[in-house]
Residue frames relative to the residue before (quaternion, step in Angstrom):
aa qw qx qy qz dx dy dz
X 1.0000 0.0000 0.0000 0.0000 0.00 0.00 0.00
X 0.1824 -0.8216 0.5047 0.1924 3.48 -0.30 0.99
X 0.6624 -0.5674 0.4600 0.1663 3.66 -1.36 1.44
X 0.0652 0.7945 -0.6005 -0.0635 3.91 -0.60 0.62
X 0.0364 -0.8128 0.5718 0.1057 3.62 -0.87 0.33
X 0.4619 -0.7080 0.5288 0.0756 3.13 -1.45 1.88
X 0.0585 -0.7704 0.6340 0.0323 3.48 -0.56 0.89
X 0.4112 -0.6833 0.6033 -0.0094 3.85 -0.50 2.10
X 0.1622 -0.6221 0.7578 0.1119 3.83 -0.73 0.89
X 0.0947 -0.7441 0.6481 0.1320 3.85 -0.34 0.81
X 0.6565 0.5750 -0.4113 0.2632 4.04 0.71 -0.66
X 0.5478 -0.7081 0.3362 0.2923 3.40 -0.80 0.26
X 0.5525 -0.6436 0.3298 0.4143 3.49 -0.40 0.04
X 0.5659 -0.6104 0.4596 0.3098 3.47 -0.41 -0.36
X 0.6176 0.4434 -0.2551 0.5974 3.12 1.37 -0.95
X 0.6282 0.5415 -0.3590 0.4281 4.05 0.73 -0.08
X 0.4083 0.8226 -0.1047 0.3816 2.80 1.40 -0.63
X 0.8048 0.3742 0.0582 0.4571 2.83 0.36 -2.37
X 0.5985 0.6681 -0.1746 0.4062 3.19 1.75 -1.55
X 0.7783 0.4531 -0.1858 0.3929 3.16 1.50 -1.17
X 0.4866 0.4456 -0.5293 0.5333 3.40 1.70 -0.89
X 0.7972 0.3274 -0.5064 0.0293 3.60 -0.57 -0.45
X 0.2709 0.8338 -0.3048 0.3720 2.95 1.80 -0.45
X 0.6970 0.5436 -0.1567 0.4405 3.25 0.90 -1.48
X 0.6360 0.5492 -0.2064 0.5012 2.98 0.59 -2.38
X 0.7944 0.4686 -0.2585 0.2875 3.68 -0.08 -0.98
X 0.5769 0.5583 -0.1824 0.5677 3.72 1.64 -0.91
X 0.6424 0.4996 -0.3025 0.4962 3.78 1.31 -0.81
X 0.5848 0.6656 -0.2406 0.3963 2.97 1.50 -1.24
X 0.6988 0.6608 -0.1372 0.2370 3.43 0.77 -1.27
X 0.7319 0.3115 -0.1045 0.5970 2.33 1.61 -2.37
X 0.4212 0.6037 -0.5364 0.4127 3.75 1.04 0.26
X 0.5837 0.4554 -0.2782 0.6120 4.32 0.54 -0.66
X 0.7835 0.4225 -0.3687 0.2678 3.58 0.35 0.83
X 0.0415 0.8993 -0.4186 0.1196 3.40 0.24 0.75
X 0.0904 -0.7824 0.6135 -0.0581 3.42 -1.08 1.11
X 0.6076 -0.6331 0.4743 0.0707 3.10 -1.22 1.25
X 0.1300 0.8226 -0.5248 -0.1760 4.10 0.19 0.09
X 0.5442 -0.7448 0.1061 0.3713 3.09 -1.12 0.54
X 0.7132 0.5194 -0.2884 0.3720 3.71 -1.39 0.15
X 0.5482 0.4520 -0.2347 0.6634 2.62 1.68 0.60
X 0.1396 -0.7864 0.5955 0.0860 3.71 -1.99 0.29
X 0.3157 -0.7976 0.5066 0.0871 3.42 -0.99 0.85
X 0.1144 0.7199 -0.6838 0.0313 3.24 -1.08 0.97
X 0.8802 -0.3912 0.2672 -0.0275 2.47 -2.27 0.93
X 0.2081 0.8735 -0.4258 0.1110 3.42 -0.02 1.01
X 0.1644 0.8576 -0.4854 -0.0437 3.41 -0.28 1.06
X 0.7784 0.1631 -0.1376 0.5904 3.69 -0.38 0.66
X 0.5814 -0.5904 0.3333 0.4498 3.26 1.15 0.33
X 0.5440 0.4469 -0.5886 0.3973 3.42 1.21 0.76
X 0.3903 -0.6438 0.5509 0.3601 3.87 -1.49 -0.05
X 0.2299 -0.6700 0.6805 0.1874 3.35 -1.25 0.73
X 0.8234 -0.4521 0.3229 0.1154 2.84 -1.73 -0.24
X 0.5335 0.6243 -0.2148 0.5286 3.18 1.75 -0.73
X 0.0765 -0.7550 0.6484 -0.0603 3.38 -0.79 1.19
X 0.3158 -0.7637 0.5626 0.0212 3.58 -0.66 1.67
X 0.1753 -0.5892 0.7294 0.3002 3.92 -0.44 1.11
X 0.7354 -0.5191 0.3975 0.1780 2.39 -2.49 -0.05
X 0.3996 0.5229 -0.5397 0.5250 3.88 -0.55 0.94
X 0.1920 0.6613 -0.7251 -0.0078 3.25 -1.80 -0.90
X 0.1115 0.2959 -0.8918 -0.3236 1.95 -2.39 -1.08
X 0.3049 0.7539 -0.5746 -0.0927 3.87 -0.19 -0.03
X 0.4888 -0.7432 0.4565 0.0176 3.12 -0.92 1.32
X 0.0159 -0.8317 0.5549 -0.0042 4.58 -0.04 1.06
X 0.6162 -0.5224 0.4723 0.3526 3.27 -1.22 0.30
X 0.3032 -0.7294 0.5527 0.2657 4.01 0.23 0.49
X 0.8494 0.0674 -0.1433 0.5034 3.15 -1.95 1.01
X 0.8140 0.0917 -0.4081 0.4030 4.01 0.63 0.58
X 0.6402 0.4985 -0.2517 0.5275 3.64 1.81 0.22
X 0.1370 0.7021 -0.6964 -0.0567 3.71 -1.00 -0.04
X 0.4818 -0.6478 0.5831 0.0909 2.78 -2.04 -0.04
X 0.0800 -0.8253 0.5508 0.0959 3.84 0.63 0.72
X 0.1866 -0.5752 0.7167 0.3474 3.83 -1.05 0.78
X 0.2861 -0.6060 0.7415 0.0343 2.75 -2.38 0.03
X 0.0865 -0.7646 0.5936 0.2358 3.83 0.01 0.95
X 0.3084 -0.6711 0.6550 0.1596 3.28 -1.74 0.87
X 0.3806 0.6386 -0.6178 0.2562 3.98 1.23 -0.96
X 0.6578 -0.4167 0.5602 0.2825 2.73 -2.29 -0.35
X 0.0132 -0.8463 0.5316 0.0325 3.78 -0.22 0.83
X 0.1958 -0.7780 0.5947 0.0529 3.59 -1.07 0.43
X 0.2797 -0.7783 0.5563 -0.0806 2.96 -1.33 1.68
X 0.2752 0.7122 -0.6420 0.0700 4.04 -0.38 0.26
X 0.4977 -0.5664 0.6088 -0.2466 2.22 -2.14 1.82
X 0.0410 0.6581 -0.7416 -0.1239 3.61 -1.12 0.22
X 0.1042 0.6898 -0.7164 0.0026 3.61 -1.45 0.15
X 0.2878 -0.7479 0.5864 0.1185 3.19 -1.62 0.24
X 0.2843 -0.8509 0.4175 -0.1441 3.27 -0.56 1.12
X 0.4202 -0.6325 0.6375 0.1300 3.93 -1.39 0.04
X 0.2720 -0.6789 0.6773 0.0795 3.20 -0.51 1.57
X 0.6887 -0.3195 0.5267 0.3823 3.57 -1.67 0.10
X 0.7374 0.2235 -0.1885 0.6089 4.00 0.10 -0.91
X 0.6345 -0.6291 0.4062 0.1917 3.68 0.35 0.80
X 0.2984 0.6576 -0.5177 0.4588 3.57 1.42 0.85
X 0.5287 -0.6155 0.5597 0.1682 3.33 -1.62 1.13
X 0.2875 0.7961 -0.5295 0.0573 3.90 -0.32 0.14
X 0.2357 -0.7838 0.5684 0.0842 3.26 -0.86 1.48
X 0.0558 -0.9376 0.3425 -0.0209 3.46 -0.62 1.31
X 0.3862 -0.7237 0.5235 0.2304 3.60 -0.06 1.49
X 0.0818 -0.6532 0.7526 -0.0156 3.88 -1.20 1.27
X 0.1292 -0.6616 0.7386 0.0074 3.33 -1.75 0.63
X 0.0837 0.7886 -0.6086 0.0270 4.04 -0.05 1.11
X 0.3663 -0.6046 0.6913 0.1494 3.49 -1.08 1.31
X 0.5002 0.6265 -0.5737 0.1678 3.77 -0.95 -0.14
X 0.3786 -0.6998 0.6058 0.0022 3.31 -1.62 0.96
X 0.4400 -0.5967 0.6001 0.3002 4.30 -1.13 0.64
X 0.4174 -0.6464 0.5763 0.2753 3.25 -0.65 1.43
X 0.6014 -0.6140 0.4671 0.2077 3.48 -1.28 0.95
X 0.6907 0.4261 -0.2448 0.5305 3.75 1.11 -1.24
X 0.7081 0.2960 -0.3277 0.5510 4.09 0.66 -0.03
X 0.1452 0.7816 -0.5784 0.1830 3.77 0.57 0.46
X 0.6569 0.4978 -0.2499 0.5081 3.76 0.70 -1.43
X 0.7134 0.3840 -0.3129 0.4956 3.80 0.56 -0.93
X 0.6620 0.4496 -0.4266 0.4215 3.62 0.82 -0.64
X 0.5809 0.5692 -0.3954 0.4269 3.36 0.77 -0.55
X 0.5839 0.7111 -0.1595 0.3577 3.35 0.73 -1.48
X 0.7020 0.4410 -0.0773 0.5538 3.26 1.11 -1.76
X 0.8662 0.1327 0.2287 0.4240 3.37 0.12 -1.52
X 0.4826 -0.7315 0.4636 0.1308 3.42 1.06 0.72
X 0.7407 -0.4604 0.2748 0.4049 3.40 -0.75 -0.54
X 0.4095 0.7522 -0.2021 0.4750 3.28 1.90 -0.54
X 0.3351 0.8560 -0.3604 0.1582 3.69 1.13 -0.29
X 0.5695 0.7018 -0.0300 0.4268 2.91 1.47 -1.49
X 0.8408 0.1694 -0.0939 0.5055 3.18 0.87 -1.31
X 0.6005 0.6702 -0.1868 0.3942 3.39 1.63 -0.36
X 0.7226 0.1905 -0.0547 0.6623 3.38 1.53 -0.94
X 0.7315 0.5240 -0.2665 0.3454 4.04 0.54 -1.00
X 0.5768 0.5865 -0.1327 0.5529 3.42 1.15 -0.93
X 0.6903 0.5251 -0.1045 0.4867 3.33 0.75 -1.13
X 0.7435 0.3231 -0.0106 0.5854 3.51 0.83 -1.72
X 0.4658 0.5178 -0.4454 0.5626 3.79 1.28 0.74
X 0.5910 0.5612 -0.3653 0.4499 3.37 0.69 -1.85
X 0.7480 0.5048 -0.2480 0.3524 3.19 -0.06 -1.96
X 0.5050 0.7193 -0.2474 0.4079 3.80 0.90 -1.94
X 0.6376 0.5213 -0.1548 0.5457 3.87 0.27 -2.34
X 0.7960 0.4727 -0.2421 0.2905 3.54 -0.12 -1.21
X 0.6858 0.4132 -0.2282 0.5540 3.41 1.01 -1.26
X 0.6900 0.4528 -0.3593 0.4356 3.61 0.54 -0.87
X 0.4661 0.7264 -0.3842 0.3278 3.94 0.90 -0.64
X 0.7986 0.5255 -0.0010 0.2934 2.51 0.62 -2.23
X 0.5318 0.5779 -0.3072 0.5375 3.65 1.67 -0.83
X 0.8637 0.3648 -0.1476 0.3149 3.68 1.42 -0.21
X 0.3509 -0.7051 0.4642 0.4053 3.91 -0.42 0.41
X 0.9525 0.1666 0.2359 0.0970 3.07 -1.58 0.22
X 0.6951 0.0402 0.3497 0.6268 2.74 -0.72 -1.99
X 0.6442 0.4819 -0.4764 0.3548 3.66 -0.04 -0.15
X 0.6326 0.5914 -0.2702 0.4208 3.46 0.92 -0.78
X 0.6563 0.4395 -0.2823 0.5444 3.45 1.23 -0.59
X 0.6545 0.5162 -0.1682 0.5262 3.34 1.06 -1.13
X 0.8201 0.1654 -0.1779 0.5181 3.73 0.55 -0.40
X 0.0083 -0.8267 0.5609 0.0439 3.87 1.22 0.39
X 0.7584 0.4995 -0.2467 0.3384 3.58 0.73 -1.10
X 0.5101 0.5855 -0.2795 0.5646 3.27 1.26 -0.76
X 0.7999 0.3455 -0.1784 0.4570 3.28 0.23 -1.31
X 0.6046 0.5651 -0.3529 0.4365 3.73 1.07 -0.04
X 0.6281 0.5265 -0.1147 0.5614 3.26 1.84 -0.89
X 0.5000 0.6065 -0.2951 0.5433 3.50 1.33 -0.08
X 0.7942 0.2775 -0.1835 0.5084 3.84 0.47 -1.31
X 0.6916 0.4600 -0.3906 0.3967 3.52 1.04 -0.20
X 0.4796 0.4500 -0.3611 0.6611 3.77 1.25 -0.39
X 0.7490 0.3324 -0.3552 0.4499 4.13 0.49 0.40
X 0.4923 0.4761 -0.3744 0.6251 3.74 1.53 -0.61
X 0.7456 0.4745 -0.3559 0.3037 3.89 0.39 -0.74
X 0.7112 0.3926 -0.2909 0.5055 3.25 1.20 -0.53
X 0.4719 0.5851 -0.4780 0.4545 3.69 1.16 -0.07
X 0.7938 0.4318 -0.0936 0.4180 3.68 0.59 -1.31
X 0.3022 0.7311 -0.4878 0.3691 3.48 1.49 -0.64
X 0.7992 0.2887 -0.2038 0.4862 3.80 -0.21 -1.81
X 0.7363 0.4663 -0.3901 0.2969 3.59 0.01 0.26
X 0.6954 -0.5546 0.3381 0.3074 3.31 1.51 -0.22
X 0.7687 0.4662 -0.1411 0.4144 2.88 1.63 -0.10
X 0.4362 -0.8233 0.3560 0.0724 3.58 -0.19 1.41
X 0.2230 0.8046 -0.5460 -0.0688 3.40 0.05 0.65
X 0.4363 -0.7049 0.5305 0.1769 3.71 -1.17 1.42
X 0.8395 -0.1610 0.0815 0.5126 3.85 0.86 -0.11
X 0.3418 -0.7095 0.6129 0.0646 3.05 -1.85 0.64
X 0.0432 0.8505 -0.5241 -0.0115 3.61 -0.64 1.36
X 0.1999 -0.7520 0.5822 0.2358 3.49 -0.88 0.50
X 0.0817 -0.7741 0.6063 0.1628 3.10 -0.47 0.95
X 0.8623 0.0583 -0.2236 0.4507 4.34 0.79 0.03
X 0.0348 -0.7444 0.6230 0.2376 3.28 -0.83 0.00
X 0.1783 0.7499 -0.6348 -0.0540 3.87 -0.83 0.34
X 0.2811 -0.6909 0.6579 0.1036 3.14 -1.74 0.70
X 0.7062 -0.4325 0.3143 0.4642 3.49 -1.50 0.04
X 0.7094 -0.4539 0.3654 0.3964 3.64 -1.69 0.88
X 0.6563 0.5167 -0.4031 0.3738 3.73 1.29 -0.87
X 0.6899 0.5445 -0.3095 0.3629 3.23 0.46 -1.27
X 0.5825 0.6628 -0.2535 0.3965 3.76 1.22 -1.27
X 0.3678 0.8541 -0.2329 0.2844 3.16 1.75 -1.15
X 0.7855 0.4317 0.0417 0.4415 1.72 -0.28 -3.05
X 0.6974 0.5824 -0.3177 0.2712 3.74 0.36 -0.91
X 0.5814 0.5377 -0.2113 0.5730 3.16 1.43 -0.82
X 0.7856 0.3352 -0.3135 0.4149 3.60 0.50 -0.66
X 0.7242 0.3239 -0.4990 0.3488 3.51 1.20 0.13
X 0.4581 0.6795 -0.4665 0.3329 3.49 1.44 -0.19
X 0.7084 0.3995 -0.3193 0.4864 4.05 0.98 -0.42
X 0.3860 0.6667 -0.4117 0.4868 3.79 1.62 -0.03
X 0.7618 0.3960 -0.1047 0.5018 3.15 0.46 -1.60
X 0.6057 0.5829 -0.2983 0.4521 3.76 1.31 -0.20
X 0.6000 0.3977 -0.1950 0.6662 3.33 1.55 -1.21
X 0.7298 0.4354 -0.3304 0.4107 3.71 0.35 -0.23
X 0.4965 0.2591 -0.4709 0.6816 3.94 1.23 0.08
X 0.6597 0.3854 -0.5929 0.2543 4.08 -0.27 0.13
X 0.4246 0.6767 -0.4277 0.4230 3.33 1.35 -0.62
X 0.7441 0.3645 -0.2013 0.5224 3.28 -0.20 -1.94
X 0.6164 0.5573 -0.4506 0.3263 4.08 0.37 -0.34
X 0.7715 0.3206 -0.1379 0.5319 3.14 1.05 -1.22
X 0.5268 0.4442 -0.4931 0.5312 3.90 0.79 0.45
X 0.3199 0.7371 -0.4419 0.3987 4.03 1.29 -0.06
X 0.7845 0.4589 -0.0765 0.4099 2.10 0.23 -2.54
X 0.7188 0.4953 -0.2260 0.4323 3.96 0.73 -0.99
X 0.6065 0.3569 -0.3425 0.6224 3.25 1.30 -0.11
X 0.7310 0.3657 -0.3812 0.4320 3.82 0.16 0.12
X 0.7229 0.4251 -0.3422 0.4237 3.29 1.57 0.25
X 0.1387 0.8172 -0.3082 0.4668 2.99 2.04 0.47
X 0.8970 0.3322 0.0824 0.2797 2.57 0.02 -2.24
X 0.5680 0.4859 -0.3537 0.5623 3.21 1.73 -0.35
X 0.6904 0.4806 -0.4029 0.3606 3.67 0.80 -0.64
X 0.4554 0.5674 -0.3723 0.5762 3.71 1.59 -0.75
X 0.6955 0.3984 -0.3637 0.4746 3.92 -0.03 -0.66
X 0.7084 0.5377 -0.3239 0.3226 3.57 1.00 -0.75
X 0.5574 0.6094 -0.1733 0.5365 3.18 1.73 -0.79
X 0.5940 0.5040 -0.3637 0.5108 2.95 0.81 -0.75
X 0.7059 0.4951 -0.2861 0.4181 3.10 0.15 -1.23
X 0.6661 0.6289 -0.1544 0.3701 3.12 0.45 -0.61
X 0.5601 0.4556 -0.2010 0.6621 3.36 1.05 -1.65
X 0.6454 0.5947 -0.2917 0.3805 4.03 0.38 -1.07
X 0.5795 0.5175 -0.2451 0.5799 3.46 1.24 -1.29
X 0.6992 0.4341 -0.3335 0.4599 3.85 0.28 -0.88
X 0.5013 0.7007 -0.3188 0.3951 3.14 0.62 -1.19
X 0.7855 0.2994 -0.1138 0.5295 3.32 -0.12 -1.67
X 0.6561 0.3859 -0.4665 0.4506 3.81 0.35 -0.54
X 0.8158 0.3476 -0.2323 0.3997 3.70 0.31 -0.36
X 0.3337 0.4975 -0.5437 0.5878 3.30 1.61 0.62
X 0.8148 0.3338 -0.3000 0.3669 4.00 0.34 -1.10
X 0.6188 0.4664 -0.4994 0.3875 3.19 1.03 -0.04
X 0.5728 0.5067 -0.2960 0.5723 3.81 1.17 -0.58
X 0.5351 0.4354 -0.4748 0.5465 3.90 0.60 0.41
X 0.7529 0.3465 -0.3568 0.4310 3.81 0.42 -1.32
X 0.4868 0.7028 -0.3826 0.3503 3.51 0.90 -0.62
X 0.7130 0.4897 -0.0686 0.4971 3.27 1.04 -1.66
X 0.6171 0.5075 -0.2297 0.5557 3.64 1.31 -1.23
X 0.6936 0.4624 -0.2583 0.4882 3.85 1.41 -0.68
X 0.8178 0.4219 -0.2288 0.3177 3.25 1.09 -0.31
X 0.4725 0.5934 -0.2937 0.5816 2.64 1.83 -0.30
X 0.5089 0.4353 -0.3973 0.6274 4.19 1.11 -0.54
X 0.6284 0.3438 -0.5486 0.4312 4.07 -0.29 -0.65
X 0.6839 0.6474 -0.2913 0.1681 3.76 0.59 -1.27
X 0.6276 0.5310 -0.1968 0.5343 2.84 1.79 -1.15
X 0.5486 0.5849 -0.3096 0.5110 3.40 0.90 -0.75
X 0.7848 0.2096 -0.3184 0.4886 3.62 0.25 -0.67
X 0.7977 0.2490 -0.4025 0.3737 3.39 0.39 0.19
X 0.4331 0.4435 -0.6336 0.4630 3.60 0.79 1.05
X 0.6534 0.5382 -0.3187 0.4265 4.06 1.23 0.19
X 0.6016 0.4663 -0.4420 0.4746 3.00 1.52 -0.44
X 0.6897 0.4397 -0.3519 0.4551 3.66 0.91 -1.18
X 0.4343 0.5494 -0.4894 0.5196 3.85 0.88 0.11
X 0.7104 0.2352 -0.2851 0.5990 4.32 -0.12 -0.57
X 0.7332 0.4176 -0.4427 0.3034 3.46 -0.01 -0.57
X 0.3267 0.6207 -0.3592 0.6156 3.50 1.53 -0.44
X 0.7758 0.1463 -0.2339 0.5675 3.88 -0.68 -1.00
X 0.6189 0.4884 -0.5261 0.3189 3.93 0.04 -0.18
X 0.8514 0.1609 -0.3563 0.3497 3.10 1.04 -0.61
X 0.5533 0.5224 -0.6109 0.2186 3.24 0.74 0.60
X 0.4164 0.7086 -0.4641 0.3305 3.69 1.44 -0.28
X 0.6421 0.6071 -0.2583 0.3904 3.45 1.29 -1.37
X 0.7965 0.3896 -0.2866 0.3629 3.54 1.05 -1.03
X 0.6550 0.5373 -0.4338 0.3069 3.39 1.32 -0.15
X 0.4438 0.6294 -0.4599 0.4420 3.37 1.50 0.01
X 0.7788 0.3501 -0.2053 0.4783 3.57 0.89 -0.64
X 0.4937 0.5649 -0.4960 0.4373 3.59 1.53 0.61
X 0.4507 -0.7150 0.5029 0.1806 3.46 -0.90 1.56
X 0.5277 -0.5095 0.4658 0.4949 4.02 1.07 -0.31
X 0.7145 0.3795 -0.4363 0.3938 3.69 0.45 0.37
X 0.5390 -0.6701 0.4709 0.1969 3.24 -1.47 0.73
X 0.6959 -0.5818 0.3548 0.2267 3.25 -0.49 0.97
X 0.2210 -0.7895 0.5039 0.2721 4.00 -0.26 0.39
X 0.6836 -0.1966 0.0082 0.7028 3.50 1.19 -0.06
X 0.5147 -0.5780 0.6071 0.1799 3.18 -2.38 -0.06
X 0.3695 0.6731 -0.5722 0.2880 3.49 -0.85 0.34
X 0.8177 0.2722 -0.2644 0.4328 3.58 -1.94 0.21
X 0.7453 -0.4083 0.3450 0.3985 3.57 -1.23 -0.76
X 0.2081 0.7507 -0.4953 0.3845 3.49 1.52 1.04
X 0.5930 -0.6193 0.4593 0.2321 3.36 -0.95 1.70
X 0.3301 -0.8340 0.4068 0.1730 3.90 -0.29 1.05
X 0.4747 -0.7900 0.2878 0.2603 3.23 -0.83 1.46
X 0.3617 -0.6424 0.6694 0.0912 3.23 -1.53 1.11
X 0.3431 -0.6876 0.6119 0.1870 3.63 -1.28 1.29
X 0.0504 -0.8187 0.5719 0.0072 3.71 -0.27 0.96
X 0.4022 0.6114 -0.5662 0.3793 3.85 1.48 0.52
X 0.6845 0.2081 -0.5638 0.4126 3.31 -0.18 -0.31
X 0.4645 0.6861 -0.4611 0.3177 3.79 0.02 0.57
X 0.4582 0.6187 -0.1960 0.6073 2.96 1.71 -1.40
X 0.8631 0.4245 -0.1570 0.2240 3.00 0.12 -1.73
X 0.5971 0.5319 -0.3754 0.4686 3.15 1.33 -0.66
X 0.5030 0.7853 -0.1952 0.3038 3.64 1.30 -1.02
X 0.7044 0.3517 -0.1573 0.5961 3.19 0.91 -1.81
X 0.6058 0.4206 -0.4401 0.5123 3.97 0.32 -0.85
X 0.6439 0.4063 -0.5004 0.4123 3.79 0.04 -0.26
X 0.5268 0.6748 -0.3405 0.3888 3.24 0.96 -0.97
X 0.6721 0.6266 -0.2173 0.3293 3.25 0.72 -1.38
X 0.8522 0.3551 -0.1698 0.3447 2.83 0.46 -1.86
């Protein structure tokens, strides 16, 4: 039986090779021309490293010319920056102030922010235009106003952070202070007039209170003095209402005897004759028969 031997070329070809780099070259190619948008976020246009104009909401498929296009995201969310700085109140007080700035890359100037400020925005313009923002708005204030007007004075640097940031594309949605502090002196002073003014509404509390008890005891008195008043008006009416009844009484008695005095007066001066008539200022006649009469029956018996 005669022995063959199989000789296996194990090397590859060249032409497999080639078949495969392009194979490759062409599949990289593909998934390199694809591009997706995630969300809260925007995409602009970069070719040759210049930016166009086209701004790419968020989703896709969008589809670039590999190795001479890209797609740069761009967050739009709401982001948040805090800061400390130190500053110059109006009365020349030191205050170091903690900011918190909500704000967000307007979605429709993405390409120009990019353009302008790369990704770096953040630390290049916002930071900066706070510092600057804190300072000017401080300064419009004393002291004590800052604590006392926090809101005012919170509304001041953000109507100033907005117009700093306005031309760049950037949106800020609010301004929080979250500290203000000042030097150990000034804190001091603050403390010693905030318990002044503490002992000084207890003062004025309790002189209230002494003046509304004042007034209730004056209202009592009054009252009071009023109550007397009126009982001794009524006793000084009945008094009067009694004396004026004894009065009448004695003169409805006096004209009561003076009545029998004079008639007592005229029979002494009655001569035993009867009168021929009555009239004028003639002494009025008195019937003295049943006198007679009573006289003669005694007689009798």
């Amino acid at each position: 039986m005669e022995n063959r031997t199989i000789n296996i070329d194990n090397r590859i070809k060249p032409k497999y090779i080639i078949i495969a780099v392009i194979i490759g070259f062409t599949v990289l190619t593909a998934y390199s021309s694809y591009r997706t948008v995630d969300p809260g976020h925007r995409g602009v246009l970069v070719t040759f490293g210049e930016v166009g104009d086209k701004i790419y909401a968020e989703g896709g498929p969008y589809f670039v010319i590999p190795y001479v296009q890209d797609i740069i995201l761009m967050n739009v969310q709401t982001l948040k920056i805090s800061t400390s700085t130190t500053a110059s109140s109006a009365d020349l007080q030191v205050v170091s102030t903690t900011i918190a700035v909500n704000y967000h890359v307007d979605p429709g100037q993405v390409n120009t922010v990019y353009q302008s400020l790369r990704l770096e925005y953040a630390d290049r313009v916002i930071a900066p235009a706070i510092q600057e923002s804190v300072k000017a708005g401080t300064a419009q204030f004393s002291a004590e106003e800052l604590i006392t007007k926090r809101a005012t004075v919170r509304q001041v640097i953000q109507d100033d952070l907005l117009g700093r940031l306005q031309k760049y594309g950037i949106v800020i949605e609010n301004v929080l202070i979250e500290d203000f502090d000042f030097s150990a002196a000034f804190n001091a002073a603050i403390e010693a007039k905030v318990r002044a003014e503490q002992e000084a509404l207890e003062a004025e509390r309790i002189l209230d209170k002494k003046v509304v008890e004042a007034q209730q005891a004056i209202a009592v008195a009054n009252g009071t003095a009023q109550a007397i008043r009126l009982v001794a008006q009524a006793n000084a009416d009945a008094i009067l209402f009694e004396a004026e009844a004894n009065a009448e009484a004695l003169r409805i008695q006096k004209l009561e005897v003076t009545t029998l005095l004079n008639q007592f007066k005229a029979i002494e001066k009655w001569n035993g004759e009867l009168p021929q008539f009555m009239g004028g200022d003639t002494i009025p006649f008195i019937d003295i028969t049943s006198f007679i009469d009573e006289e003669v029956e005694a007689g009798n018996e």
